[in-house]
N, C-alpha and C positions, 0 to 999 in steps of 0.2 A: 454508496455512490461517492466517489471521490468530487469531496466540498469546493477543490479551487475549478476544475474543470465545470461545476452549474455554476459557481461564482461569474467565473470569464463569461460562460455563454449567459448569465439574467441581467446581465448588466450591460448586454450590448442595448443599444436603441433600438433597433429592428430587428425581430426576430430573427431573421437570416435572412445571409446576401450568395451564402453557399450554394449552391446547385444541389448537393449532396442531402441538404437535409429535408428533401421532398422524397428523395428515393427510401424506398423501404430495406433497413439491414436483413441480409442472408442470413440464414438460421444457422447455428453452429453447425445440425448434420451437412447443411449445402457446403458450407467451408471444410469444413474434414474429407468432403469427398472429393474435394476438388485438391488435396493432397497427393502425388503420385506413391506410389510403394517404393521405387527406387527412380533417381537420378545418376545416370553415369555410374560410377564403383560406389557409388552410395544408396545402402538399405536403410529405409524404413522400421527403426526400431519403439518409437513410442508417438502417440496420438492424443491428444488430448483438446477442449473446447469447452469454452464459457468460462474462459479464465479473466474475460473483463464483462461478465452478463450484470456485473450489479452496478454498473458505469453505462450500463445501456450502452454497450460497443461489443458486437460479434465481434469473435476469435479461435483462431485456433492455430498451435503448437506443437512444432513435430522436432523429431529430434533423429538422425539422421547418423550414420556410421558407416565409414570405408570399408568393404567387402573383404579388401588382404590384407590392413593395416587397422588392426582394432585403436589403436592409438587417437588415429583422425575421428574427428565428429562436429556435428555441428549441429544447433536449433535452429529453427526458421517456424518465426510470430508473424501469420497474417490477422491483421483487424481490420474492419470492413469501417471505412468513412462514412457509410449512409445513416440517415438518421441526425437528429440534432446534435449528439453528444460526439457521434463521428464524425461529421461535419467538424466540427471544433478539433477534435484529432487531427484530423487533417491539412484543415487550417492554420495550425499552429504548427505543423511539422513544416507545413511551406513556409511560412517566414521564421525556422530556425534552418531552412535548407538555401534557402534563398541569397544566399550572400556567400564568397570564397573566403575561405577560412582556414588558419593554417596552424596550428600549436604543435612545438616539439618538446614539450616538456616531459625530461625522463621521471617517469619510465614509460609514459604514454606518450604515440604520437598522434595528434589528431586532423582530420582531416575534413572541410567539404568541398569538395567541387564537381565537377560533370563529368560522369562517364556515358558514354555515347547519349542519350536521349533522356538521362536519369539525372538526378541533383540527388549524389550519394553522402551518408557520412559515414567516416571510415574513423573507428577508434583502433588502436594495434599496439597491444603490448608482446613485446619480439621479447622481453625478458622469462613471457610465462607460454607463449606462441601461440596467443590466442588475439583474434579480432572482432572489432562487431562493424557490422553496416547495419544503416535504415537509411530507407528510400521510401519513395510514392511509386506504385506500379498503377495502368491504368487509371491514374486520378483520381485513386479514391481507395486504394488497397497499403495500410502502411504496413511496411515488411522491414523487419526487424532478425539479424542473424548474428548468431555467436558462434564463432569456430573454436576448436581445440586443433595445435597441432596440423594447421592446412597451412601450404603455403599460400601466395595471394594469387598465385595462376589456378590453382584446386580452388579457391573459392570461387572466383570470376567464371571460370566451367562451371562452376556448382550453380552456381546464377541464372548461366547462359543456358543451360539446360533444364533448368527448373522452369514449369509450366501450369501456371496455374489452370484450371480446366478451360476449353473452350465455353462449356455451359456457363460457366462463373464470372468469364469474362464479357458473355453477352449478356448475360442477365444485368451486372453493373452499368451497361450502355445505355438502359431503355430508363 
């Protein structure tokens, strides 16, 4: 279990003020299935889950590949905020997301601010034509993506049409 994240959270005064840490996390298989096969011109090449289970934070990690341009690719990290230690995840993703942020230091450019309804950060290095974003989806889902070789209109498609299942997204509501 990573030591600073039970740190943070034993040393609050009240166990939680989250909403999140009443909810029960989704088992890895619930999150892998809620992965589509393809997005747009993007297959579905590799699966994987419980890559943060000894943090007590469901997850899972897909890695995703342009159909006519082997070149392009990208991974996409959901980890489920429910639960104490994702509560805290979450938590702490909102107050590093929470404030407009700008850094152009070559050779990264970094970035937070708001894309429609989302508090995104955008890292972009144009020198290796790779970027990352992480964001909060429904409140509670942190989503974490790393491209190779996409530009930033193929990522934002890639977004916009990326769906987390409807099952997954109602199960998080209740």
């Amino acid at each position: 279990m990573d030591t600073s994240l039970e740190e943070d959270f034993l040393d609050r005064e009240t166990k939680s003020h989250h909403p999140l840490v009443e909810k029960v996390p989704l088992t890895g298989d619930e999150l892998q299935s809620s992965v589509p096969y393809s997005v747009g011109f993007f297959r579905r090449v590799s699966l994987a889950h419980g890559l943060h289970e000894e943090m007590g934070i469901s997850s899972v990690r897909s890695k995703f590949q342009h159909t006519k341009d082997a070149q392009k690719s990208l991974s996409i990290e959901i980890m489920d905020g429910a639960g104490e230690l994702g509560a805290l995840l979450i938590e702490k993703s909102e107050e590093k997301l929470k404030e407009d942020f700008e850094d152009h230091s070559l050779p990264e450019k970094t970035v937070i601010n708001e894309h429609q309804t989302f508090r995104v950060l955008e890292k972009e290095r144009t020198d290796l034509h790779r970027t990352y974003l992480e964001f909060i989806h429904s409140k509670r889902f942190l989503i974490k993506v790393h491209t190779q070789n996409l530009s930033k209109e193929e990522l934002i498609d890639f977004i916009h049409l990326f769906r987390l299942e409807k099952e997954v997204i109602d199960t998080s509501s209740q």
